[in-house]
N, C-alpha and C positions, 0 to 999 in steps of 0.2 A: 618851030622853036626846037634848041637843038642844046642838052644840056649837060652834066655830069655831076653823078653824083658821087659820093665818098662814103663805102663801110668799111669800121674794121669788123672784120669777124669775130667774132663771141659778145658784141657790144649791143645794149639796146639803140634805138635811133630811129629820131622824133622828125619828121619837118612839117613848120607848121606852113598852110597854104590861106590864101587868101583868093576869094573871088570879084570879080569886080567886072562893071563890063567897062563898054569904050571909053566914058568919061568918068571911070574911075571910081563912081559908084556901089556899092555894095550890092551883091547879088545874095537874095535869102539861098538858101542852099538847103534848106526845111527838108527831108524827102530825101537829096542824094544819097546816094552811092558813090563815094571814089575808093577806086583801085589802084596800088600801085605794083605792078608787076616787075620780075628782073627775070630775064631767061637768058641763056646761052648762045641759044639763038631766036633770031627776032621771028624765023617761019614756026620755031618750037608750038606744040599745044600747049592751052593753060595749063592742063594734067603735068606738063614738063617743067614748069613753072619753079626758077630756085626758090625764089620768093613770089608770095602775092598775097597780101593781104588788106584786108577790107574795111573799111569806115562808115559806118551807118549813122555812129552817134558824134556830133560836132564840136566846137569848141564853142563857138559864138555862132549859132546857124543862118538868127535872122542879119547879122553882121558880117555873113559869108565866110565866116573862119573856121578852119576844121585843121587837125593837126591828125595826120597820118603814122602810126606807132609802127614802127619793127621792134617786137621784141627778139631781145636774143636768145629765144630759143632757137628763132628761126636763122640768125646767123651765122651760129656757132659750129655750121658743119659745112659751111661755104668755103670753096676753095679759092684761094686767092686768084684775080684776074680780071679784066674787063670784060663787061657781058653787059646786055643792051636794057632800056627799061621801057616803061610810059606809064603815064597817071589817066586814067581813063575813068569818066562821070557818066552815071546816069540819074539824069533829073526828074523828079518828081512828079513826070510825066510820062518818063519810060523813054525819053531821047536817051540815048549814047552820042560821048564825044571824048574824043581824044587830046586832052589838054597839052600835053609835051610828052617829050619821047626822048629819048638822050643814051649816055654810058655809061652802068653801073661802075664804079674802079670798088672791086672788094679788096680788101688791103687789110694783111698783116698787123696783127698788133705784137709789139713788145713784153709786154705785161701778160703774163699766164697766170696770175693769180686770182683765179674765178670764185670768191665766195657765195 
């Protein structure tokens, strides 16, 4: 799966995810770990990482929903431009898996009035 996403810089930004398997179903998600990573490039180490930050605690877990936060502290020194991502799980078991993977677009904002 192959997706884009959209920040502006200096801005906080939520997305909230949903788990489910084939028929649609609700996956508990109790235990995960999702990551959402942005780098520059996709060989980068994590250490290189513009973004990446962590989810441990859920929104609905037994309900599969979990809402992934970037605050903007962490955006607000991103430079503007396309750079690569992915959401990556470890389940409650200690599996890793790589849910999507796509193109960060970080994108300029208009508005500089940061309180």
């Amino acid at each position: 799966m192959h997706n884009t996403i959209n920040i502006y810089i200096g801005d906080d930004k939520e997305y909230a995810v949903a788990f489910t398997d084939s028929d649609g179903v609700a996956i508990d998600i109790t235990g995960w770990t999702v990551i959402l990573t942005i780098k520059d490039n996709e060989d980068d180490g994590d250490a290189d990482a513009l973004v990446q930050v962590k989810q441990t605690s859920h929104t609905n877990p037994t309900a599969g929903q979990t809402t992934i936060t970037i605050p903007r502290s962490t955006t607000i020194d991103l430079t503007a431009g396309s750079y690569y991502y992915d959401i990556q799980i470890t389940n409650a078991t200690g599996k890793v898996k790589t849910i999507t993977k796509g193109s960060a677009n970080i994108l300029k904002h208009i508005t500089h009035a940061i309180s």
